[in-house]
C-alpha positions, 0 to 999 in steps of 0.5 A, a space after each residue: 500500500 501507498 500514501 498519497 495525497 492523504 489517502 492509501 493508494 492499493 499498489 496492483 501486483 502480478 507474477 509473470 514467469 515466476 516473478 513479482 512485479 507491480 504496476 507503477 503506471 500507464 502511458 497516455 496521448 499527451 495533449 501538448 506537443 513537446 518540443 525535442 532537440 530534432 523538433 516537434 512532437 505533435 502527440 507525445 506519448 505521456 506518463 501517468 505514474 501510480 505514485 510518484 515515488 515510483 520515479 525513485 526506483 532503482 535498479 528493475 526489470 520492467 515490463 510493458 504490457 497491453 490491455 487492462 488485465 494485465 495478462 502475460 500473453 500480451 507483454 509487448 516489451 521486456 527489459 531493465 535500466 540501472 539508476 531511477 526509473 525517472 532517468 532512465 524513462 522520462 523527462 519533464 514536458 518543456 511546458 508543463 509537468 507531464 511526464 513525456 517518454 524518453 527512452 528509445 526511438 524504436 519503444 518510445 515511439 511505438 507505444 506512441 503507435 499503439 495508442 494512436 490506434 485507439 483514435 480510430 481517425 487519420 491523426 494516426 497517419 497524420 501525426 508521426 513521431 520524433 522519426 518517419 515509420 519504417 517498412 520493419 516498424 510497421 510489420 511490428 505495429 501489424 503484428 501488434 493489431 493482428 495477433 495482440 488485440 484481438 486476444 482482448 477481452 470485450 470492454 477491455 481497455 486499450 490500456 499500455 501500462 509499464 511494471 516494475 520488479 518487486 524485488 530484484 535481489 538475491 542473496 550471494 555467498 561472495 559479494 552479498 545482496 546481488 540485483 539480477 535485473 538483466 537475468 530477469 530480462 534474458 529470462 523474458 527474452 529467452 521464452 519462445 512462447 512470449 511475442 514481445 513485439 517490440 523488443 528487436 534485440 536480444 532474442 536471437 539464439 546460437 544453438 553451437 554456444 556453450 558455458 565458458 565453465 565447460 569450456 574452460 573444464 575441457 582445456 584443463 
């Protein structure tokens, strides 16, 4: 449970492939355009915290995940940052107190993708991102429409929420209370029944690789 503004705030948790995670918050379509060091973004993509001191926090896994319940099927993105959550995620809106995304071109903009999809208009087309769309950015957005949405239930919010990892650590006999942020990262990636359409990276497999244990067993 959190404090804020005077009452208790409820903090939703979830556990994906045996880890716990909470929801610190969810994006939105800002409404101000936010200016950015190559120009205009006409329609930044926002965030709304759950509470705020989830700005604070350390070193996590996160994951995005679409859709208002949350389930596991529909993890858009996997992956863990080091330092808070406010520097490596947002920055503060040039006029105002919004949180816009600030995190990379190929994430930042295609959750901005993903909700214009919801105004069911031509601002979509009209109104593109700090970058043009790429023939590869819109086979992601496609899959996304075709194999992700549908898999919503009726009512169901076109909802693109953000989650953090409760706890990150464990105990080691050498060098103590280790964060195991990126294991928890190459977990998610290594998962062959997750699409997580937006991560490009780190899901490739070699099938010759080897520990560097036994390979170092074998030269002795």
């Amino acid at each position: 449970m959190l404090k804020r503004e005077g009452r208790t705030t409820k903090v939703l948790h979830k556990n994906y492939l045996g880890f716990d995670f909470v929801k610190a918050g969810h994006f939105e379509l800002g409404e101000k355009s936010h200016t950015h060091k190559n120009g205009e973004w006409q329609i930044p993509t926002v965030f709304k915290p759950t509470n705020r001191n989830f700005l604070k926090a350390g070193t996590s896994a996160y994951l995005v995940i679409l859709g208002s319940n949350y389930q596991q099927q529909n993890i858009l993105y996997v992956g863990e940052y080091t330092g808070s959550l406010h520097n490596r995620w947002f920055q503060r809106h040039s006029q105002g107190e919004e949180l816009v995304v600030w995190h990379s071109d190929n994430l930042a903009d295609n959750i901005n993708r993903v909700l214009m999809y919801k105004l069911q208009d031509d601002k979509a087309e009209t109104s593109v991102p700090r970058k043009p769309i790429s023939d590869k950015e819109k086979k992601i957005i496609s899959k996304i429409q075709t194999e992700m949405l549908h898999q919503l239930q009726d009512g169901e919010a076109l909802e693109i929420s953000l989650w953090l990892t409760l706890d990150p650590y464990v105990e080691t006999r050498t060098v103590g209370r280790l964060n195991i942020s990126r294991a928890i990262e190459q977990h998610f990636l290594s998962n062959t029944n997750l699409l997580l359409p937006l991560n490009s990276k780190g899901r490739q497999t070699t099938n010759d690789a080897e520990d560097v244990a036994a390979i170092t067993n074998r030269q002795s």
